[in-house]
N, CA, C and O atoms as a GROMACS GRO file, in nm:
protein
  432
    1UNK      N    1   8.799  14.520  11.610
    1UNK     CA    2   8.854  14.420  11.521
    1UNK      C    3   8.870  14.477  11.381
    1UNK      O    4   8.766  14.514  11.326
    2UNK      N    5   9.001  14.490  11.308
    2UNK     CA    6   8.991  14.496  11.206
    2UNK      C    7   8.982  14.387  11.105
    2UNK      O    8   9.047  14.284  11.125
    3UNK      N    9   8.893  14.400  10.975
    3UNK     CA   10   8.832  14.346  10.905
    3UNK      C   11   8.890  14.367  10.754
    3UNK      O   12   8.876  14.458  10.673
    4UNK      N   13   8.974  14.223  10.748
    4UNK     CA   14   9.069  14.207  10.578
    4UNK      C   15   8.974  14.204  10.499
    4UNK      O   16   8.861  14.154  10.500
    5UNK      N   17   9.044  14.275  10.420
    5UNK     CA   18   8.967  14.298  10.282
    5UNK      C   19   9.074  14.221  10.172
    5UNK      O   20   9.189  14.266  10.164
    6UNK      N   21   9.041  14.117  10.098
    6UNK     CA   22   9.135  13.999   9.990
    6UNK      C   23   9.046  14.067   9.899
    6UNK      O   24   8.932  14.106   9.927
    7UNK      N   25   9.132  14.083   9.740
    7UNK     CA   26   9.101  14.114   9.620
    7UNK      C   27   9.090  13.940   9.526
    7UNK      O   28   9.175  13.851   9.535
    8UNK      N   29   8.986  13.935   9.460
    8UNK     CA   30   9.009  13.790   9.396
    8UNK      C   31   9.098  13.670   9.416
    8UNK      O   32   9.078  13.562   9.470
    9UNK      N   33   9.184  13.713   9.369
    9UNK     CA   34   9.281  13.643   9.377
    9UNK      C   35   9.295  13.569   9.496
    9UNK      O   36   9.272  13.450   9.517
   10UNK      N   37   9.349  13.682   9.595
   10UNK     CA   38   9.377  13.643   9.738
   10UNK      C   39   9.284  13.565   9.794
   10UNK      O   40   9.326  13.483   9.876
   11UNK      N   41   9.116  13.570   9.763
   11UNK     CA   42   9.018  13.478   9.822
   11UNK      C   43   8.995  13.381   9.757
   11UNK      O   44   8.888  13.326   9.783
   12UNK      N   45   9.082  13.318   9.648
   12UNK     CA   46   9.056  13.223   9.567
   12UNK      C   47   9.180  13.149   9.607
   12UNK      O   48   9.175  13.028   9.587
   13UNK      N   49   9.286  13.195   9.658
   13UNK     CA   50   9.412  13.150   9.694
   13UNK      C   51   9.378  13.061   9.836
   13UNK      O   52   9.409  12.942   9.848
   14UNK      N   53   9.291  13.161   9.969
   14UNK     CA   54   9.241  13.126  10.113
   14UNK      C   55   9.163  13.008  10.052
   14UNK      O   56   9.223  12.903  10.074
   15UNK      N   57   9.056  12.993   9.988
   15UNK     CA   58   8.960  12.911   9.919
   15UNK      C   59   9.051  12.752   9.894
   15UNK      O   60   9.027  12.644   9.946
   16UNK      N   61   9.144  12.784   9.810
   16UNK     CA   62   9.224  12.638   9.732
   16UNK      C   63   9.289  12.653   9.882
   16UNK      O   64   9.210  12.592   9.954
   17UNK      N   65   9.374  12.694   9.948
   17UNK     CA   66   9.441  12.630  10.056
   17UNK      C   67   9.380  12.605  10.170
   17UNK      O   68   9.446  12.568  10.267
   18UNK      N   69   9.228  12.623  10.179
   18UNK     CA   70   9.136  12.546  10.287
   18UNK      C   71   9.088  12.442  10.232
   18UNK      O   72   9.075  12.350  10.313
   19UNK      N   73   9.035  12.402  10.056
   19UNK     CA   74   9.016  12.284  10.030
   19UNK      C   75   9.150  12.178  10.074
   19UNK      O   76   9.168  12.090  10.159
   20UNK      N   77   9.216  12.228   9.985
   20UNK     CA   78   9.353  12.131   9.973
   20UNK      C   79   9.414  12.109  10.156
   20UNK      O   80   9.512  12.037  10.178
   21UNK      N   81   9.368  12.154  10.228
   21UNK     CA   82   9.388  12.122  10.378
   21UNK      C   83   9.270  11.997  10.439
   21UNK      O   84   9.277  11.903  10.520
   22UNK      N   85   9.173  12.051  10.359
   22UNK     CA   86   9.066  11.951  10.403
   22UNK      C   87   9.077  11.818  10.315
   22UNK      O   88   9.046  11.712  10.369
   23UNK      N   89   9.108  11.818  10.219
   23UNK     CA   90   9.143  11.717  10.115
   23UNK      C   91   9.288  11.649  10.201
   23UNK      O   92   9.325  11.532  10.192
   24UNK      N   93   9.321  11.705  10.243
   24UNK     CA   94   9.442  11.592  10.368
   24UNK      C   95   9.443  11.583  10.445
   24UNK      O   96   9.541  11.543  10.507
   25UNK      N   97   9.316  11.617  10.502
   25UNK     CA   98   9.222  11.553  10.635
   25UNK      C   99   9.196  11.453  10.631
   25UNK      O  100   9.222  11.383  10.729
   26UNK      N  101   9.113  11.384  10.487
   26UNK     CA  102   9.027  11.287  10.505
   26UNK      C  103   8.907  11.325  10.443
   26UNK      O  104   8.828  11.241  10.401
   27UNK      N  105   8.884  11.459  10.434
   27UNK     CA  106   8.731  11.567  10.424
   27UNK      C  107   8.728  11.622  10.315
   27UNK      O  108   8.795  11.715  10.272
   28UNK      N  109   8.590  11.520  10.236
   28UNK     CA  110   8.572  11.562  10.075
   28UNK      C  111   8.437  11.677  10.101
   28UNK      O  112   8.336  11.645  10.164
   29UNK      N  113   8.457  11.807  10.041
   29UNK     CA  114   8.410  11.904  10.030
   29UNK      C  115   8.271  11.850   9.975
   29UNK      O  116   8.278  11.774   9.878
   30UNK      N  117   8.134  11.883  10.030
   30UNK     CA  118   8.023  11.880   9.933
   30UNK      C  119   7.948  11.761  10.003
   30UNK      O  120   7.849  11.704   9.958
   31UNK      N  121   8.002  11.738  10.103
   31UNK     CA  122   7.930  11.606  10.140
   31UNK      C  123   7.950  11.495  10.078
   31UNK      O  124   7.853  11.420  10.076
   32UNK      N  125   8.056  11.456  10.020
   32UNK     CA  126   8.099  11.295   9.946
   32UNK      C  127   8.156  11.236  10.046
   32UNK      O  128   8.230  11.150   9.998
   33UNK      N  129   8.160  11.235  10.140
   33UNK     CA  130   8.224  11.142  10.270
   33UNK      C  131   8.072  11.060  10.359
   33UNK      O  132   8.070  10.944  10.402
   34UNK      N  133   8.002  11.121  10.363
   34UNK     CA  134   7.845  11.078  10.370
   34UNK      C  135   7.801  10.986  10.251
   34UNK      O  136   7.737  10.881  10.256
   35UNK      N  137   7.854  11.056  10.142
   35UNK     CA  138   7.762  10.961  10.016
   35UNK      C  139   7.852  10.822  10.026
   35UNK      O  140   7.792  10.715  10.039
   36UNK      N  141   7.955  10.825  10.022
   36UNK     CA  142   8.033  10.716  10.005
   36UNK      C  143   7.984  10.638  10.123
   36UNK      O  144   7.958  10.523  10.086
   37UNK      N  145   7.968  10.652  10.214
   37UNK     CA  146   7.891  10.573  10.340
   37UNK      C  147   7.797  10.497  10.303
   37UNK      O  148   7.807  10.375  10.287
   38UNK      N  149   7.712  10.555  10.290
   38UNK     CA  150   7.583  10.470  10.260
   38UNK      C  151   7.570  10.448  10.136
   38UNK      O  152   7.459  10.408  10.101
   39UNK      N  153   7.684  10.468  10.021
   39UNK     CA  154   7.634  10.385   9.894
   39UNK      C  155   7.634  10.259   9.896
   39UNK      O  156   7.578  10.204   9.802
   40UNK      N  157   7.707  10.158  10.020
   40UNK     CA  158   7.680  10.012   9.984
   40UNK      C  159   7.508   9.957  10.030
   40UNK      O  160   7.442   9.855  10.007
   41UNK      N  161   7.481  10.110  10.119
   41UNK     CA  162   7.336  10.053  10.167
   41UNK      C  163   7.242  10.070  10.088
   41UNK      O  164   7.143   9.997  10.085
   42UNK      N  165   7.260  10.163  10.017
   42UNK     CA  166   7.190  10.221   9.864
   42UNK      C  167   7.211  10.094   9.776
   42UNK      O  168   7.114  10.043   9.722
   43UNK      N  169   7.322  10.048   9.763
   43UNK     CA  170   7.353   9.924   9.666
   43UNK      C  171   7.284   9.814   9.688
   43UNK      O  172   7.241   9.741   9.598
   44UNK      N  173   7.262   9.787   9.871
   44UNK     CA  174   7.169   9.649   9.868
   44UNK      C  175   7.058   9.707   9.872
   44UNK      O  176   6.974   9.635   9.819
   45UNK      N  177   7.014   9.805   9.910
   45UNK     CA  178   6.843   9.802   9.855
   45UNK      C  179   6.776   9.793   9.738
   45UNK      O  180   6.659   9.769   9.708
   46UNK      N  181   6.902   9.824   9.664
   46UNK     CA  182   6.868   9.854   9.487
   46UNK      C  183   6.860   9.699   9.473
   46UNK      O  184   6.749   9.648   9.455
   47UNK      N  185   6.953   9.637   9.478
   47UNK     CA  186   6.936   9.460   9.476
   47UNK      C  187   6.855   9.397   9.532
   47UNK      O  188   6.821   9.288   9.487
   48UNK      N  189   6.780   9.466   9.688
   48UNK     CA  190   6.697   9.356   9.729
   48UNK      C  191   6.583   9.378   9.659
   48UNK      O  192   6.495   9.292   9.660
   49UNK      N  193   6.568   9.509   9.579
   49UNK     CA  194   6.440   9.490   9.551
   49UNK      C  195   6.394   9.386   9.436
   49UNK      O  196   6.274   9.358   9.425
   50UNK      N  197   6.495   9.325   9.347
   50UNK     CA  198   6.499   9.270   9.229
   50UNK      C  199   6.460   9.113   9.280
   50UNK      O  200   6.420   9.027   9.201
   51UNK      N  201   6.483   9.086   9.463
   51UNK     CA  202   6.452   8.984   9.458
   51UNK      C  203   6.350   8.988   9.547
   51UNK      O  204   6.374   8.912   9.641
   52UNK      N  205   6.230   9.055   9.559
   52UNK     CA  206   6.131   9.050   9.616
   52UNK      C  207   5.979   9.027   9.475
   52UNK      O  208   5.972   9.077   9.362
   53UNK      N  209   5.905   8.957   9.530
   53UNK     CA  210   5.766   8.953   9.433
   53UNK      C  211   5.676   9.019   9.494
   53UNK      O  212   5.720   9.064   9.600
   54UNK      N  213   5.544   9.050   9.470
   54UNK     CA  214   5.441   9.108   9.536
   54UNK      C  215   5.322   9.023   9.464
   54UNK      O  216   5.305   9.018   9.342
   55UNK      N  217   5.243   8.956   9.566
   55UNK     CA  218   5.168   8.840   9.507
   55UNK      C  219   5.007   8.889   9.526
   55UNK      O  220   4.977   8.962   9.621
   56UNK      N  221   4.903   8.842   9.428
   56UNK     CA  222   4.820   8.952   9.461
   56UNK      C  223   4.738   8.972   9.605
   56UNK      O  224   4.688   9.074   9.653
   57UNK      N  225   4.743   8.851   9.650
   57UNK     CA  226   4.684   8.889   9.795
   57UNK      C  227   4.793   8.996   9.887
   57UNK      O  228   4.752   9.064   9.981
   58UNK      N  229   4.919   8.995   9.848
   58UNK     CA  230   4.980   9.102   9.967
   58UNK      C  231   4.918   9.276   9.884
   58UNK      O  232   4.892   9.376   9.950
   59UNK      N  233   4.907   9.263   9.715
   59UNK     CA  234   4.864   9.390   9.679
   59UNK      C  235   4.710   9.415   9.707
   59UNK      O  236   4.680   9.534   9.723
   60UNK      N  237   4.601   9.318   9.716
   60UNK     CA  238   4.481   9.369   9.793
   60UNK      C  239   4.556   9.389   9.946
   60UNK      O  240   4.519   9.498   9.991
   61UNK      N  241   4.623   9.338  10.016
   61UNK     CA  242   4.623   9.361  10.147
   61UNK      C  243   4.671   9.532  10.146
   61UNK      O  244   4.625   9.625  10.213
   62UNK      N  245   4.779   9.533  10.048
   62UNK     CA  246   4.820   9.637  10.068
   62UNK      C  247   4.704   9.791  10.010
   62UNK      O  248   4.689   9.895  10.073
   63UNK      N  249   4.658   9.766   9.916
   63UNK     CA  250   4.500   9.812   9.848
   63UNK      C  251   4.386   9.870  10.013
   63UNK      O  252   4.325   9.973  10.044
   64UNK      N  253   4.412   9.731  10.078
   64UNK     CA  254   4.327   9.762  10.168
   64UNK      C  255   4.352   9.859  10.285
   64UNK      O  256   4.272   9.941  10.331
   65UNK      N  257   4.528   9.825  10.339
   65UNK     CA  258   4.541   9.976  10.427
   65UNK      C  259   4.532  10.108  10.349
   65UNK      O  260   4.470  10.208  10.383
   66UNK      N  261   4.611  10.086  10.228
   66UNK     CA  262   4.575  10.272  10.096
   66UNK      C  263   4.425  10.267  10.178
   66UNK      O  264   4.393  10.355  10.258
   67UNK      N  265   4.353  10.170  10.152
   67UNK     CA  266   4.219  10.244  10.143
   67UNK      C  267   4.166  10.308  10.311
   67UNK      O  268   4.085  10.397  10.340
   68UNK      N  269   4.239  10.234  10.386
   68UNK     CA  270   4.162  10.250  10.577
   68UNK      C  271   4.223  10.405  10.595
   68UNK      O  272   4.165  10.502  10.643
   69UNK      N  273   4.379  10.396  10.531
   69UNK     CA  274   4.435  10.564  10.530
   69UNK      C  275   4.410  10.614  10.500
   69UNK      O  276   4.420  10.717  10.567
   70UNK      N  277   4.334  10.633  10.342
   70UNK     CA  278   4.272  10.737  10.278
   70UNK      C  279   4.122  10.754  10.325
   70UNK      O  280   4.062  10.851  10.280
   71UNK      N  281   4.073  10.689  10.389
   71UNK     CA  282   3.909  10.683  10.438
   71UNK      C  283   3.853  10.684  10.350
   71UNK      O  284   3.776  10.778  10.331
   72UNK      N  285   3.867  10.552  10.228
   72UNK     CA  286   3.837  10.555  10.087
   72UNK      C  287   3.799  10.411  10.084
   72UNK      O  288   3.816  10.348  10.188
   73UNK      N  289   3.739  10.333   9.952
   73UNK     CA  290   3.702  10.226   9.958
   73UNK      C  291   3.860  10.134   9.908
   73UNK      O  292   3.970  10.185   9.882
   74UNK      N  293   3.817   9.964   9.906
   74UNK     CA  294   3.929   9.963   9.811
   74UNK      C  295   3.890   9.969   9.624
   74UNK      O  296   3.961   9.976   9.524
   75UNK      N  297   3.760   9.964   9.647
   75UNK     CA  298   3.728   9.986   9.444
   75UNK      C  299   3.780  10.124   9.414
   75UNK      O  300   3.836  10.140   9.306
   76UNK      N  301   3.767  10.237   9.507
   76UNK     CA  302   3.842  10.350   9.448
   76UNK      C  303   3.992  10.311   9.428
   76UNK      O  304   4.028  10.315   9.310
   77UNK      N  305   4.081  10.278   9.514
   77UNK     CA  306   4.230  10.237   9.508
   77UNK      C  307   4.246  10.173   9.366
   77UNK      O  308   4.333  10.198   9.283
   78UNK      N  309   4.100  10.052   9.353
   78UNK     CA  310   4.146   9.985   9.203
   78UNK      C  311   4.108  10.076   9.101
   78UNK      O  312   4.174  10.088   8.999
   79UNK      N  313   3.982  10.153   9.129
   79UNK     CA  314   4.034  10.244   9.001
   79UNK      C  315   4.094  10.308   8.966
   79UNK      O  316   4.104  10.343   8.849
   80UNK      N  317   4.186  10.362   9.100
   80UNK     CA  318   4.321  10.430   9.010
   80UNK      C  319   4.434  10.346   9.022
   80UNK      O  320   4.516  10.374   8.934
   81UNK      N  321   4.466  10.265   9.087
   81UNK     CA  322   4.587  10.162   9.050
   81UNK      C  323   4.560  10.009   8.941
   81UNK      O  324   4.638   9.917   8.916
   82UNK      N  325   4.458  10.027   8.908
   82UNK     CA  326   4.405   9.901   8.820
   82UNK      C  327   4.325   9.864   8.884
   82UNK      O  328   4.294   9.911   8.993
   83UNK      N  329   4.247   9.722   8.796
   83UNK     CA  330   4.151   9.644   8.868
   83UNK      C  331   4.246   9.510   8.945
   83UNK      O  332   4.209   9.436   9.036
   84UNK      N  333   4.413   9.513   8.853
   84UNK     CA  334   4.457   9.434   8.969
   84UNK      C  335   4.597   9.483   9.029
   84UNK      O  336   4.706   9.428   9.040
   85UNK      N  337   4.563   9.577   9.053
   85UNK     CA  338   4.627   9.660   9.166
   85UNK      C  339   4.850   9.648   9.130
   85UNK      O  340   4.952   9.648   9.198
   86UNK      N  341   4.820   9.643   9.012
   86UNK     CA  342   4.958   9.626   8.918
   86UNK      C  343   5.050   9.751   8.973
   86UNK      O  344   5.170   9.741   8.998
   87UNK      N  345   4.963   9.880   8.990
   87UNK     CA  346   5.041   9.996   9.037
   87UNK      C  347   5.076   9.989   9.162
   87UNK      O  348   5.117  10.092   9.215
   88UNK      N  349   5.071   9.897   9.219
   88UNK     CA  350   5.086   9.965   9.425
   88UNK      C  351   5.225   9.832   9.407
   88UNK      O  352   5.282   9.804   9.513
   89UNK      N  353   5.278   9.752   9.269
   89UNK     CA  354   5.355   9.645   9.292
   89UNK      C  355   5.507   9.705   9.372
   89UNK      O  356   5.588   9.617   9.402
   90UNK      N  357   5.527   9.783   9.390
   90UNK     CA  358   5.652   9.899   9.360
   90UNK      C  359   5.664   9.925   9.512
   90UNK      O  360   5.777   9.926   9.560
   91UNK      N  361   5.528   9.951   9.613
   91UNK     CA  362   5.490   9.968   9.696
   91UNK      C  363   5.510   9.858   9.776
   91UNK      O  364   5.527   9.891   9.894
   92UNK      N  365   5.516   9.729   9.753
   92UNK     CA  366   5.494   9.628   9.833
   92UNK      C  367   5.650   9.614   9.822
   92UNK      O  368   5.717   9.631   9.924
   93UNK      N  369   5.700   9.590   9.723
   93UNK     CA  370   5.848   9.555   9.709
   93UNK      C  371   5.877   9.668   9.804
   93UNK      O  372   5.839   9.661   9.921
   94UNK      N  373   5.938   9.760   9.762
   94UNK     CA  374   5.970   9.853   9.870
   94UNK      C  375   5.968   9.804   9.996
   94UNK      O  376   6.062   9.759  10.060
   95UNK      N  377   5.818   9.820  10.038
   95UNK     CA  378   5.831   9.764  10.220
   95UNK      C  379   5.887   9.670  10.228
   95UNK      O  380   5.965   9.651  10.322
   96UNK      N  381   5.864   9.575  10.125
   96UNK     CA  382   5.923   9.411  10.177
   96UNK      C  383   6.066   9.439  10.216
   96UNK      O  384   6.104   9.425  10.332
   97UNK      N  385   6.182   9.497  10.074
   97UNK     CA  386   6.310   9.536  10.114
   97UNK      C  387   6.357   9.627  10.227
   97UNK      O  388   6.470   9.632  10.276
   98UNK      N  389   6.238   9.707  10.262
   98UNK     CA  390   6.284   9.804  10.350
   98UNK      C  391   6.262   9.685  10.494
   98UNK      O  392   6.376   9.652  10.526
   99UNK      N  393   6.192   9.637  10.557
   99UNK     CA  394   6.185   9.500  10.620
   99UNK      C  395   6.273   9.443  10.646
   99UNK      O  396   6.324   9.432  10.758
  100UNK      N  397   6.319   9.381  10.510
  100UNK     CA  398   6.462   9.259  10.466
  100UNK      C  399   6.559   9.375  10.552
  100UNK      O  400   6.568   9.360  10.674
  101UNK      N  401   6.627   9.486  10.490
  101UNK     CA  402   6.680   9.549  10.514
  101UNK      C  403   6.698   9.584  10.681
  101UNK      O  404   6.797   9.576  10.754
  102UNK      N  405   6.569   9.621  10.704
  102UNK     CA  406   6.600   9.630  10.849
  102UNK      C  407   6.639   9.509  10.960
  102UNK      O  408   6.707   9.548  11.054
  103UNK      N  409   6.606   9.368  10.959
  103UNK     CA  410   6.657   9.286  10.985
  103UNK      C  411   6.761   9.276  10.972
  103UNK      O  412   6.833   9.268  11.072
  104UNK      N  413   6.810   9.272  10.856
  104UNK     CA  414   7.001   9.258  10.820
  104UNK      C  415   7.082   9.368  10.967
  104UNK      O  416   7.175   9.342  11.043
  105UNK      N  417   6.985   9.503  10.954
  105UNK     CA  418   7.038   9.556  11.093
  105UNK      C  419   7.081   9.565  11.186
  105UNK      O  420   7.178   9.616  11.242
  106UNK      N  421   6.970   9.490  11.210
  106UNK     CA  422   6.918   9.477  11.372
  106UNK      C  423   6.953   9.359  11.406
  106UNK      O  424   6.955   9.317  11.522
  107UNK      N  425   6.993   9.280  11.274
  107UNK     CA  426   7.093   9.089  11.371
  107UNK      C  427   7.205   9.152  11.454
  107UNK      O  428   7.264   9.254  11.417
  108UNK      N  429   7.231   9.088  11.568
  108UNK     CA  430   7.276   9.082  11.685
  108UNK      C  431   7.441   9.033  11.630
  108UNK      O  432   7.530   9.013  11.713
   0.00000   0.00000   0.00000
């Protein structure tokens, strides 16, 4: 097999006329055909989280698995997330939306 050898130019020329072929495919270079997909799913998670609360019994509940996973108490958890567990709030929202989210899914 012989093996072309392109000077600059010429591989910058092959380069723009394989984008610009894929660009009238349908096929955005870099993976933006993926991002554009799931930005509306990115969009409702960003929103559901604004409407979720975390009340303090779900943040001890949640205090309490940190602690069964870490093989830790839950007074250690409160001493590093507070005494009222203000840091793990982020944590609960999350699951809750990730939850919400998965339902919206999985309806039939």
């Amino acid at each position: 097999m012989a093996k072309e050898i392109y000077n600059d130019e010429q591989l910058r020329e092959k380069i723009m006329a394989a984008a610009r072929a894929a660009v009238r495919e349908g096929i955005m270079p870099g993976g933006g055909v993926a991002f554009l997909h799931v930005l509306p799913a990115v969009e409702a998670y960003r929103n559901s989280l604004e409407g979720f609360e975390a009340s303090p019994e779900e943040l001890l509940a949640e205090a309490e698995a940190m602690a069964r996973r870490q093989n830790t108490t839950v007074e250690m958890v409160q001493s590093f997330f507070g005494k009222d567990l203000a840091g793990l709030t982020g944590d609960v929202k999350r699951r809750k939306a990730k939850e919400f989210l998965y339902s919206l899914a999985t309806e039939g």
